[in-house]
C-alpha positions in Angstrom: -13.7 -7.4 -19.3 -11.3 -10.5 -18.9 -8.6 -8.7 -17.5 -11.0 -6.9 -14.5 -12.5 -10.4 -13.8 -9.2 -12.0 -13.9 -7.5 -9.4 -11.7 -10.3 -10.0 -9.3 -9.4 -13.6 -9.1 -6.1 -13.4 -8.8 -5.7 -10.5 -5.7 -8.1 -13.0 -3.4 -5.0 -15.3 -3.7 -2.4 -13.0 -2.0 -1.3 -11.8 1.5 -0.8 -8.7 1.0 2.0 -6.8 3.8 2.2 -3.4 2.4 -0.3 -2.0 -0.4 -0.1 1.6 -1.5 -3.3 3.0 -3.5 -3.6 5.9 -5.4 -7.0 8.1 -5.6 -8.7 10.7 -7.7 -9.9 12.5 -5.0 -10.0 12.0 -1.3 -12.5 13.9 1.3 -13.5 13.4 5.3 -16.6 12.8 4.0 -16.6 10.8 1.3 -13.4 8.8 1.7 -11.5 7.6 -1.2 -12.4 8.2 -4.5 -11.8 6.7 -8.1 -13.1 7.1 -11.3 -14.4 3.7 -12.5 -16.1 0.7 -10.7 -13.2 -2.1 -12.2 -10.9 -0.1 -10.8 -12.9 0.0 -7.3 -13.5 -3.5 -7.7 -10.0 -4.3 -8.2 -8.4 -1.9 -5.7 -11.3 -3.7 -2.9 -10.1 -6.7 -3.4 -6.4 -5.9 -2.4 -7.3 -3.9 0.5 -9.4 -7.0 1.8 -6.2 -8.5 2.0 -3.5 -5.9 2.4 -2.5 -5.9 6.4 -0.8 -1.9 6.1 -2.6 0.4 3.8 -1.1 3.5 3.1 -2.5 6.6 0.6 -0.1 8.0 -1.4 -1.7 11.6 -2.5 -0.6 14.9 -3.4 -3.0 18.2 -2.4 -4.6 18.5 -5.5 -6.6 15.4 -4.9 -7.8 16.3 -1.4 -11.9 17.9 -1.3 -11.8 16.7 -4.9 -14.8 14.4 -6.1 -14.7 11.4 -8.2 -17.0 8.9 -9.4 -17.1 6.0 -7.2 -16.5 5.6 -3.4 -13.3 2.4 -2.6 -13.9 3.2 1.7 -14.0 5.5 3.9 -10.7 7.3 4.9 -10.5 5.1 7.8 -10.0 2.0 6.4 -5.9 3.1 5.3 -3.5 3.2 8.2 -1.5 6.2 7.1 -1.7 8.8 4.5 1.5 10.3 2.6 0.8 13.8 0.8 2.7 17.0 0.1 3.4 19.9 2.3 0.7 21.7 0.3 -2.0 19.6 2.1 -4.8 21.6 3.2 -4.5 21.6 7.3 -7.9 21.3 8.1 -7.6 18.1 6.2 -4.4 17.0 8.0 -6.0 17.6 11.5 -9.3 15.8 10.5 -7.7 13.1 9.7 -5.0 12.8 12.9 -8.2 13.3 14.7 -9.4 10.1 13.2 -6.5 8.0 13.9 -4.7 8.0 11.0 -0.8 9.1 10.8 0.2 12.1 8.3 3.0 11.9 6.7 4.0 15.5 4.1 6.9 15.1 2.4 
């Protein structure tokens, strides 16, 4: 519990250009999703103060559920998946704003 609570702390303190954040799941509808709350916690904290946020996912993880919600889609700037990314996913999200990047 020290290290959550001190992790906490310590991401209120930066400026954060560029953040990157991984998921266990990603929907439309249910945003971004990860498997514990310390990890939420931590991850909400750097997106408070991150200026560019960008998910980094591969296809597997999109329409998958997790535990815990960290935002809606909208709140990252762009997404980066695979070329395996379902479409319908891809266009739903363009359609909200967000850039698509496959690789």
């Amino acid at each position: 519990m020290f290290h959550f609570q001190h992790s906490c702390g310590v991401c209120w303190r930066f400026r954060i250009d560029l953040c990157f954040f991984g998921t266990h799941g990603v929907s439309i509808e249910d945003g971004i999703m990860l498997p514990d709350m310390e990890d939420v916690a931590v991850k909400q904290a750097l997106l408070e103060r991150s200026y560019t946020k960008i998910l980094v996912t591969d296809h597997a993880k999109i329409g998958r559920p997790s535990f815990a919600q960290l935002c809606p889609i909208t709140a990252m700037d762009k997404i980066v998946t695979d070329k395996e990314a379902d479409a319908e996913f891809v266009r739903k999200a363009q359609r909200l704003g967000l850039e698509v990047v496959q690789v």
